[in-house]
Each structure stands twice: as structure tokens, then as C-alpha cells.
C-alpha positions in Angstrom: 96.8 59.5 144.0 93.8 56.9 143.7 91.8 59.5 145.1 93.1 61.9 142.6 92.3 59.8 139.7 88.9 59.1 140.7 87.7 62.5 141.4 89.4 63.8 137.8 86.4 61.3 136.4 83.6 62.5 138.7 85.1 65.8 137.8 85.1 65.2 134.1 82.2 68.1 133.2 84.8 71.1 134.1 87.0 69.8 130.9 90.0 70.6 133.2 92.4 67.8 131.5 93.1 67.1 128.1 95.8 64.2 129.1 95.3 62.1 131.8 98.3 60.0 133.3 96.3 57.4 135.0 98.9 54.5 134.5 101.9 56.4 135.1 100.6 58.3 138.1 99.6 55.4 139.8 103.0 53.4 138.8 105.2 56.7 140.5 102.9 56.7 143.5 103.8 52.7 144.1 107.1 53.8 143.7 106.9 57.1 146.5 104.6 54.7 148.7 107.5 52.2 149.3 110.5 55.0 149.7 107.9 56.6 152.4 107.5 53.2 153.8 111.3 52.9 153.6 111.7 56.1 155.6 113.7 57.4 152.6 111.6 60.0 150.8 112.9 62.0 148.4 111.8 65.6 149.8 108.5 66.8 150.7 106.7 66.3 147.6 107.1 62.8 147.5 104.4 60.9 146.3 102.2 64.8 146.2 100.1 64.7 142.5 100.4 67.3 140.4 99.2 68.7 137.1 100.8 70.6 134.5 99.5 73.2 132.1 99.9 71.4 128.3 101.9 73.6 127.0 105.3 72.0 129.2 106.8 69.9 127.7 106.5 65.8 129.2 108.6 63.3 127.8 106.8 60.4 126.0 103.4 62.1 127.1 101.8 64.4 124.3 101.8 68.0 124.7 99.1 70.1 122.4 99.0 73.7 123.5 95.4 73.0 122.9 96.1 73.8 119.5 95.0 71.5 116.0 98.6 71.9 115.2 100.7 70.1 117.9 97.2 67.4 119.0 99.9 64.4 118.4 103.2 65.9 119.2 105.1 64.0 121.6 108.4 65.4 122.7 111.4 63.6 123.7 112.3 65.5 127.4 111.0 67.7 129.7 110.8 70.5 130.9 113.0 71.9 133.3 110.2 72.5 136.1 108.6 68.9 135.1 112.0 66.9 135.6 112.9 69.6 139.1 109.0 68.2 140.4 109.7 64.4 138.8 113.2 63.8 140.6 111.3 65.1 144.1 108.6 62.0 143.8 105.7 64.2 142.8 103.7 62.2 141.1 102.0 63.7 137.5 98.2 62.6 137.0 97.9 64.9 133.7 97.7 67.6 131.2 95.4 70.3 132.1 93.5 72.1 129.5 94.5 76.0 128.0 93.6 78.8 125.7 95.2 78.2 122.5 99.1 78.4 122.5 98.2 80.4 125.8 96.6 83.3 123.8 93.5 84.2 125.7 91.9 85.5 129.2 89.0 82.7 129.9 90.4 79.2 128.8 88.0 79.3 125.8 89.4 79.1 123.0 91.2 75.8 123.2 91.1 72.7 120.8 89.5 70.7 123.2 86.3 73.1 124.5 86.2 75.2 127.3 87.1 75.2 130.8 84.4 75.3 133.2 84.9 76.9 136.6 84.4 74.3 139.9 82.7 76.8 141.8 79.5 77.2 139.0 78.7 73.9 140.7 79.3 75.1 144.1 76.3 75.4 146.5 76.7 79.6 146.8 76.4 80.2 143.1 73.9 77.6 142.8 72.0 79.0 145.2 72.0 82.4 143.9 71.4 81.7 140.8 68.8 79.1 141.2 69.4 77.8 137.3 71.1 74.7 136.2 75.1 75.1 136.3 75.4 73.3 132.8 73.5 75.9 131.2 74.6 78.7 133.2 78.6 77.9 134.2 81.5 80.9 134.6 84.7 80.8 133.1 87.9 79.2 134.6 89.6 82.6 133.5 93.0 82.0 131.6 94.7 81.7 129.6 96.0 78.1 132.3 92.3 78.0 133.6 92.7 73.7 133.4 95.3 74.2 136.1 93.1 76.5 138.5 90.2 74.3 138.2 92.6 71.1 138.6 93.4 73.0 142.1 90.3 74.2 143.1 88.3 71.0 142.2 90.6 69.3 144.0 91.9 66.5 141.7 95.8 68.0 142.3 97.4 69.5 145.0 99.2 71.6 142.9 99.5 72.5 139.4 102.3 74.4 137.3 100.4 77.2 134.8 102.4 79.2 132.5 101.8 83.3 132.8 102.8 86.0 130.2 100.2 88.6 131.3 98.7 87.3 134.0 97.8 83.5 132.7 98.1 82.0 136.0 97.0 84.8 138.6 93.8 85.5 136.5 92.1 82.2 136.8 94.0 81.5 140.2 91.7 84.4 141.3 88.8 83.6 139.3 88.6 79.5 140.8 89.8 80.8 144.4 93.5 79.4 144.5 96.4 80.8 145.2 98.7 81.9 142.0 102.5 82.8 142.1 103.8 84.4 138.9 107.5 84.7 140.3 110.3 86.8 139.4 111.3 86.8 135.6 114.2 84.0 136.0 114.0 82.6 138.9 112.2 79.3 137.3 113.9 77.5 133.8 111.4 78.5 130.6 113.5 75.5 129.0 110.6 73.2 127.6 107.2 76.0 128.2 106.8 75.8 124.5 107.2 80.3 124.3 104.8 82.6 124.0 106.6 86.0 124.6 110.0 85.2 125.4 110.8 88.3 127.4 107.8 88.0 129.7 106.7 83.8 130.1 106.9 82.8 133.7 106.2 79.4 134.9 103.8 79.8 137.3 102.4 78.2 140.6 98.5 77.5 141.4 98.4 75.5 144.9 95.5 75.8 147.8 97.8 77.4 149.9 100.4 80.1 150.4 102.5 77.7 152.0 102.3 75.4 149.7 103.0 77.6 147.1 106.7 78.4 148.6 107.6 75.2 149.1 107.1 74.5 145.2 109.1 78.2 144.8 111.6 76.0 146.7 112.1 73.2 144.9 111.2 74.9 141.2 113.7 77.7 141.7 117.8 78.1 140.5 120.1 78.1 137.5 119.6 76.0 134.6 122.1 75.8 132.3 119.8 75.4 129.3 118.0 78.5 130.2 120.4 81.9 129.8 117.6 84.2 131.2 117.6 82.3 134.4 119.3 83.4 137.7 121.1 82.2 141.0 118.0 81.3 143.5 117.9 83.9 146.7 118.0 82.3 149.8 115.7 79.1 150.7 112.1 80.3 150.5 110.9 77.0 152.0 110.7 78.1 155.5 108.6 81.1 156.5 110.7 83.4 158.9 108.9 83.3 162.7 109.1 86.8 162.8 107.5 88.2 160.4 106.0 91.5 161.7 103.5 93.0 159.4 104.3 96.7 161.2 107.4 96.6 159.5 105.8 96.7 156.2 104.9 99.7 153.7 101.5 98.1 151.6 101.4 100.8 148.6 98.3 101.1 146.9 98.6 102.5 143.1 95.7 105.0 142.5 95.8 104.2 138.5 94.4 100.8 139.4 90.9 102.2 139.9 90.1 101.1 136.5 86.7 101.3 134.7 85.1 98.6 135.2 86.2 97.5 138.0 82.7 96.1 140.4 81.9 97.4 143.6 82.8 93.7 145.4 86.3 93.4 144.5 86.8 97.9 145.6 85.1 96.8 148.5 87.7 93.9 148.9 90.6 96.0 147.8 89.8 98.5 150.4 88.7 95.4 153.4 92.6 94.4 152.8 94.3 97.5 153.0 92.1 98.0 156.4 93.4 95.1 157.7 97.2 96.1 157.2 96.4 99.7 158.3 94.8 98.2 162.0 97.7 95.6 162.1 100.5 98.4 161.8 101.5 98.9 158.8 101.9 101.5 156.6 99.8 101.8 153.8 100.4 104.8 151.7 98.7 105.8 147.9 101.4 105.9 145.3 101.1 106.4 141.8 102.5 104.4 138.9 101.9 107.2 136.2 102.2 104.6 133.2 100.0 102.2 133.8 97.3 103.8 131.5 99.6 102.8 128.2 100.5 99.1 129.7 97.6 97.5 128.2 98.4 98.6 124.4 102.4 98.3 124.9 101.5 94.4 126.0 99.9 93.9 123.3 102.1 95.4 120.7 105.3 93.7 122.3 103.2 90.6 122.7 101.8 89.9 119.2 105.2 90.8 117.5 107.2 88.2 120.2 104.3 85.7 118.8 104.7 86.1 115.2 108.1 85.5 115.9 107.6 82.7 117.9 104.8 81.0 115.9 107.3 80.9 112.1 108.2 77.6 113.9 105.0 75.5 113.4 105.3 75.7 109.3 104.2 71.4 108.7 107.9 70.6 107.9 109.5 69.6 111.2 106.9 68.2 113.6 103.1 69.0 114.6 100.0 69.4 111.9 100.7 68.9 108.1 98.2 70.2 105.4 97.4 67.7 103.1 97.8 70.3 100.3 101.2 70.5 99.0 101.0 71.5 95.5 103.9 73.6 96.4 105.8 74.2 99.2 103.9 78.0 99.8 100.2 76.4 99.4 101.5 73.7 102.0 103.0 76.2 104.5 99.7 79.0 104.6 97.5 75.4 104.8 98.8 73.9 107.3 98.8 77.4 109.4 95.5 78.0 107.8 94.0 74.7 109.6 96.2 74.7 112.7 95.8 77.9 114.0 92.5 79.0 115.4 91.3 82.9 114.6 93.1 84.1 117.8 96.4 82.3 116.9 96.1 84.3 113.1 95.1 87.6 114.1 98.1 87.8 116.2 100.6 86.6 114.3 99.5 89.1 111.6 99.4 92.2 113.7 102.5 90.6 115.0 103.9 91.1 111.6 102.5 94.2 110.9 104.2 95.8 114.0 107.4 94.2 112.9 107.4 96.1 109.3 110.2 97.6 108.1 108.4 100.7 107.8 106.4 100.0 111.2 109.2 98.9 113.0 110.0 101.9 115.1 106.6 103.6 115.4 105.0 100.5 117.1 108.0 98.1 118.0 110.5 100.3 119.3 108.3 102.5 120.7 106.2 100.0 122.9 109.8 98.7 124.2 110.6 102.7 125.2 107.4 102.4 127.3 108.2 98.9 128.6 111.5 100.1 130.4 108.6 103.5 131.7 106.6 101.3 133.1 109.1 99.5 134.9 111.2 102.6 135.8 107.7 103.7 137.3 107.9 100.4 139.8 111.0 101.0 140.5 110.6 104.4 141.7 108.3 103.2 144.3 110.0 100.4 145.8 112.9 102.6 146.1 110.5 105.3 147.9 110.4 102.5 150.6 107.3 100.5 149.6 107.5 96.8 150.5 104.6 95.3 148.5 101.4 96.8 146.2 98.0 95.9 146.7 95.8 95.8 143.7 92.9 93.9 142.7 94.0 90.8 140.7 90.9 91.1 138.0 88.3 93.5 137.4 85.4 91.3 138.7 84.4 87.7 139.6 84.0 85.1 136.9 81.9 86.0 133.9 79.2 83.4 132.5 81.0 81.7 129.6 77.5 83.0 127.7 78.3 86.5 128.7 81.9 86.2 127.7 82.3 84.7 124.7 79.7 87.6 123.7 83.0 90.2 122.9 85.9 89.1 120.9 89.2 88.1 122.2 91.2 90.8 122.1 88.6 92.9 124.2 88.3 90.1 126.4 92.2 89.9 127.2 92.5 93.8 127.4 89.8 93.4 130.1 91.1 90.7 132.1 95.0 91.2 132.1 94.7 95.2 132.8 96.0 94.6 136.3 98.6 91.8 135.9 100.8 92.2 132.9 102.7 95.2 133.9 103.9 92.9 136.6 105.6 91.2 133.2 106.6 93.8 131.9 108.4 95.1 134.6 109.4 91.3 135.6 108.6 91.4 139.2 107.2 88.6 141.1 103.5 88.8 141.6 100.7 86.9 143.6 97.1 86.4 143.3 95.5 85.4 147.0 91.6 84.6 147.1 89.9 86.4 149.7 85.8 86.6 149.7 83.6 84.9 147.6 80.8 87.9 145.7 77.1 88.0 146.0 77.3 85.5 143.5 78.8 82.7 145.5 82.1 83.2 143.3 86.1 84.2 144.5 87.5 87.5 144.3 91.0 87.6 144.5 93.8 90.4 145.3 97.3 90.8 144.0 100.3 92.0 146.0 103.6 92.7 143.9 106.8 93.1 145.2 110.7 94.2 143.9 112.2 91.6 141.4 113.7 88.4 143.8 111.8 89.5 146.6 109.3 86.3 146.2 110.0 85.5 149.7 108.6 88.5 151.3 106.2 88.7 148.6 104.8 85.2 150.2 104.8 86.1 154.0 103.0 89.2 153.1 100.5 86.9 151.2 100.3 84.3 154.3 99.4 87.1 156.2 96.5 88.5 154.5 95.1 84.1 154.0 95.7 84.0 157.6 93.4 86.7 158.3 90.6 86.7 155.5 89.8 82.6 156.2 88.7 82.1 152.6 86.2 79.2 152.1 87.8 76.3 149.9 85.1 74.9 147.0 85.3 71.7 149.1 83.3 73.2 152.4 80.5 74.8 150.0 79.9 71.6 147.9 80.7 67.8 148.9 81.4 66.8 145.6 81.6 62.9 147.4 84.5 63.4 149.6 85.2 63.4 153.2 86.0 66.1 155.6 89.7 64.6 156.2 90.3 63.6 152.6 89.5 67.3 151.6 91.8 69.0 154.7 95.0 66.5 154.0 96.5 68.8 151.7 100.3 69.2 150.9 
């Protein structure tokens, strides 16, 4: 936990926290250190630190969404996910940094700054780049890009992100971690402040697949103060021994050879599906007709669920007040006015415009028609005997935050969540797996989906291909001041 604590402040230039626990942590891993000492540890992430996305909710420890309008809420409880991780011993060092309210695809548009990716400062970008990482850093990706870089940096073993269209995959494969957005319900959304009700996932960023379903493990289940959740499958803790790739169909969707997409991460795409093919399995092309309309039907169901959502933060009951209040009106639009940043706005006002009576069912009903398409389309293949899809997780490596913040928003997030949120709209587990880092000395990461509550062979399939691919962690490129065994003694 020390160790933890101290490389967070070495690490301080990445921006990955916007809380950090120091006092706490270090009072829960006293605690863990004498029940291990005892021989009485709660389970196996006793005394493991963690990090968690700020828009969970932690009892007595403020939770922002990296938003003006919540920077002093405190709530009373926590999350489901926080207390499941809490009553195991985990031990929580802090509150990693986000795109505002989780609307955004780089982790820049946050309250507190950006997000800078660990690996800008790693020797292989460096190297190829030859300029000064402050001046010339890539994105974390997002929208829970604190989280990734918490995990890659190595200041957490693992950290909980939340993903609504591919939050947690899309900087899991732009920092080079692994990133579990599981099936819709098998993890409590009590206490993730919502985004889209219908699609928000907690997810899981860890160094590991392993790792990864051991937290699927403990995270997973029924909770009563959650109706969408649903009765946890079978223990995914332990990996079966005999798993036998041969028996598995990879499907590879031909819509996903998007424009856009670089040469590196085809070339990946294709290096994986090689693998599978010489190992024994069956890789066949399949086609998920449409995926070409998932992009605009997210974002249609998406801003209306957030206009919804967002009528909430209105200055009376908790989070930012306007100092106007010449009437109740003036008060309300001010305090939005000042809390919300321009993303927050734009979307809850196309949100509304969707929701219009006279819109209604040209954009709302209509994207939801598309929704159950798009997921009849998945289902159709699975049921054609196809275990798992292979797709690229993003379209390339990390863009320089110069480069990035060049387009707006919107285009940004259309670009970066083209192959992850139909995954959400569907509700199927999914799971981003790093496997080469680009000419640029930066990850490129591949997705594998799978039926819904199939996250167990979703995960062996994913140990497979990290078993095989030997992916570099940002540790054996760049010593940022810690030792060979403190950097392998992961969870």
C-alpha cells in the first residue's frame, strides 16, 4: 500500500487521481496486515489496493464526476461494487480522474484537467518520438482513462471504471491493460452515479486476465437494491484446466473494417485470428449487418437517457448552487449554466430534442427499433455456433492530446466508441486484451465478445490470446524507480 502511495506522488504528472485516500488506505492495510499475520484473511483481495473511477459512490469520501456541479458532494454509502471490494480487505488508495459525468472518449474533458497516458513517458514512445513527453503526451482514452493509467502506472492493482459505450475497454486498450465490460447485470449499478441507465456497466481494468476474473468473482450476484441485476453463473474464479482452444469458433465481423482504422491494429487483428486458426480453431467471417447504424442509434438513445438522467442536478437538493436566485427559474438554468461543461449541455439538449413530443417517435422510438436489430444481429451469430468475436477494441493507438482535442467531442466519441458500444447495446460481456505495442512505442488492444453470461469463457479465451502475445507491461520499458520484484508481485 506504502508503495502504492508513494508512486501515486512520483506519478502525480499523469493527473490520474482526483481523490487520494492516503490516511485511510494505509489505516485498512494495518488492519489486512494483522488478519494476514493472523492467518485469517478475508479472501484473496485482502490487503490488494485499488482505485475507483469518481463517479462510485464512497461513503464519507467525495465523489465529483469531475464535474463543477458535484466538486464537494459527499455521499452517505457506497456503492454496491465499493462495499463487495471493502468487506474483502481491498484496500482503496483513491479517486481516479474522468471525462465529465463520463461523457467523453479521451479523459479530457474533466473538471480537474486531463489524463495523461503512462506510456508518453515510456522509453518506446520516447524514443520514437525524440521530443519532450510534457509537450508531446497521448491521451489516456475514456471516458475512465484515470483508472487505466492508475493500472498501467502501476499505483493500483486494480481499478473499477464505469463503461456505457466502451468507457473502460477504450482506455484499457489505449494504456495497455486489460478491461472487462461484463454482462449487463451481472454487477450492482446501485451507487455509479447513471449515465444511460439501460447500458452503464461497472467495469474492470487490472494487469491481468486472471486477475480480472477473480474481481468478476467477487464483484458479481444479486443485489437487492439493483432490479436490473441477475443471479451470478457459476464461480468464475478458477480457470477450467482444460480449456482447449480447438473447441472454439473465433468469428470475425466483416463490418468492423471501419474507415479509419490504421494498418497496426489490421495487422494485429489479423496476427490474432492467425494464432487461433494454427492453434485449431475455427475462425470463420460473419456478418453483423447493423453495425453501420450503431454509432447514431448510441448516440440518440444515449443523450435522451442523459437528459433524463441529468434533471436531477437542478442546485436544490445537493451538489453546485448558482448564486443567482432572483427566482427559482434564473437559479435552476444558472446553476446548470456553471456546472455543466459544453459537453454536459449539448447533450442534454439534443437529449431533449429527441425526447419531443413531436420527435419522440422519429428519433426515440426509432433508435430503440434498431437497438433490439442490432442485438438480434449478435444473436444470430452466436446461435450459428460462434463462441467469441474478434474485433479491434479502437481504431488506432493513442492520439496526441494536441491532435485530439483538435475535433469536437461528439466526433471524437463517434470515433473512438465505433467498435465497443454495440456490445452495450446488445448487453453482452466484452473484453479489451493489449497485445503489441505500434511503431510508436504505444498498446494496441483487441476485443473479444461473447453471448450474454458467458464472461467465463469470454475470459479463458482472453487468457489464451495474453498467454500467447507476451505483451510488454509499462514497467519493463521504463523504471519509473521500482524494482524488478516490486513491479512482478502483482495480485
Amino acid at each position: 500500500c506504502r508503495k502504492c502511495l508513494n508512486r501515486i506522488k512520483k506519478t502525480q504528472h499523469l493527473n490520474a487521481y482526483i481523490t487520494v485516500t492516503e490516511e485511510r488506505a494505509l489505516e485498512q492495510a494495518q488492519q489486512s496486515e494483522s488478519r494476514l499475520l493472523q492467518g485469517v484473511p478475508k479472501g484473496p483481495l485482502d490487503g490488494i489496493p485499488f482505485a475507483i473511477k469518481d463517479n462510485f459512490c464512497t461513503e464519507n469520501i467525495r465523489t465529483t464526476c469531475a464535474s463543477r456541479m458535484l466538486k464537494d458532494y459527499t455521499p452517505p454509502y457506497n456503492a454496491t461494487v465499493v462495499q463487495k471490494l471493502l468487506e474483502q480487505g481491498a484496500v482503496l488508495v483513491g479517486k481516479t480522474n474522468m471525462d465529465e459525468f463520463a461523457m467523453g472518449a479521451g479523459s479530457t474533458d474533466g473538471a480537474f484537467g486531463p489524463v495523461k497516458n503512462p506510456w508518453s513517458y515510456a522509453a518506446p514512445y520516447r524514443e520514437q518520438t525524440g521530443e519532450d513527453p510534457d509537450s508531446d503526451w497521448v491521451i489516456a482514452g475514456g471516458s475512465s482513462g484515470g483508472s487505466a493509467a492508475a493500472v498501467a502506472s502501476l499505483t493500483s492493482y486494480l481499478a473499477l471504471g464505469s463503461d456505457t459505450g466502451g468507457s473502460t475497454r477504450n482506455p484499457g486498450a489505449l494504456c495497455g491493460v486489460v478491461a472487462l465490460k461484463p454482462t449487463y447485470g451481472l454487477l450492482s449499478r446501485h451507487g455509479l452515479i447513471p449515465l444511460v441507465n439501460s447500458m452503464d456497466v461497472p467495469g474492470i481494468m487490472t494487469r491481468s486476465v486472471n486477475d480480472a476474473a477473480v474481481i468478476l468473482g467477487v464483484l458479481q450476484g444479486l443485489d437487492v437494491r439493483d432490479s436490473t441485476t441477475v443471479p451470478a453463473p457459476s464461480s468464475l474464479t478458477e480457470f477450467p484446466e482444460d480449456f482447449d482452444v480447438r473447441n472454439i469458433c473465433v468469428g470475425i465481423p466483416k463490418e468492423y473494417h471501419a474507415p479509419g482504422l490504421s494498418d497496426e491494429t489490421l495487422a494485429q487483428w489479423s496476427h490474432v485470428a492467425d494464432l487461433f486458426e494454427k492453434a485449431g480453431a475455427r475462425v470463420e467471417q460473419v456478418s453483423l449487418p447493423h453495425t453501420q447504424y450503431s454509432i447514431v442509434c448510441y448516440h440518440v438513445l444515449c443523450h435522451a437517457e442523459v437528459a433524463s438522467n441529468m434533471a436531477r442536478f437542478d442546485g436544490l437538493e445537493y451538489g453546485h448552487r448558482s448564486k443567482m436566485d432572483s427566482s427559482t427559474e434564473v437559479m435552476y438554468a444558472s446553476t446548470r449554466h456553471e456546472g455543466f461543461n459544453d459537453v454536459v449541455r449539448g447533450r442534454i439538449l439534443s437529449g431533449n430534442y429527441f425526447l419531443l413530443k413531436q420527435n419522440y417517435q422519429h428519433y426515440f422510438v426509432k433508435a430503440q427499433k434498431v437497438r433490439r436489430l442490432i442485438a438480434n444481429d449478435f444473436h444470430h451469430v452466436f446461435n450459428s455456433g460462434v463462441d467469441v468475436l474478434l474485433t479491434p477494441t479502437t481504431l488506432t493507438d493513442a492520439a496526441r492530446y494536441r491532435d485530439f482535442t483538435q475535433e469536437d467531442n461528439r466526433t471524437r466519441s463517434a470515433q473512438e466508441d465505433v467498435f465497443t458500444q454495440p456490445a452495450n447495446m446488445a448487453g453482452l460481456p466484452a473484453v479489451s486484451v493489449p497485445t503489441a505495442l505500434s511503431r510508436r512505442g504505444l498498446p494496441i488492444g483487441l476485443q473479444l465478445l461473447a453471448p450474454a453470461l458467458q464472461d467465463k469463457k469470454l475470459l479463458c479465451v482472453a487468457q489464451w490470446i495474453e498467454q500467447r502475445v507476451g505483451f510488454p507491461s509499462v514497467s519493463d520499458c521504463e523504471d519509473l524507480g521500482m524494482t524488478k520484484q516490486e513491479q512482478t508481485g502483482a495480485a
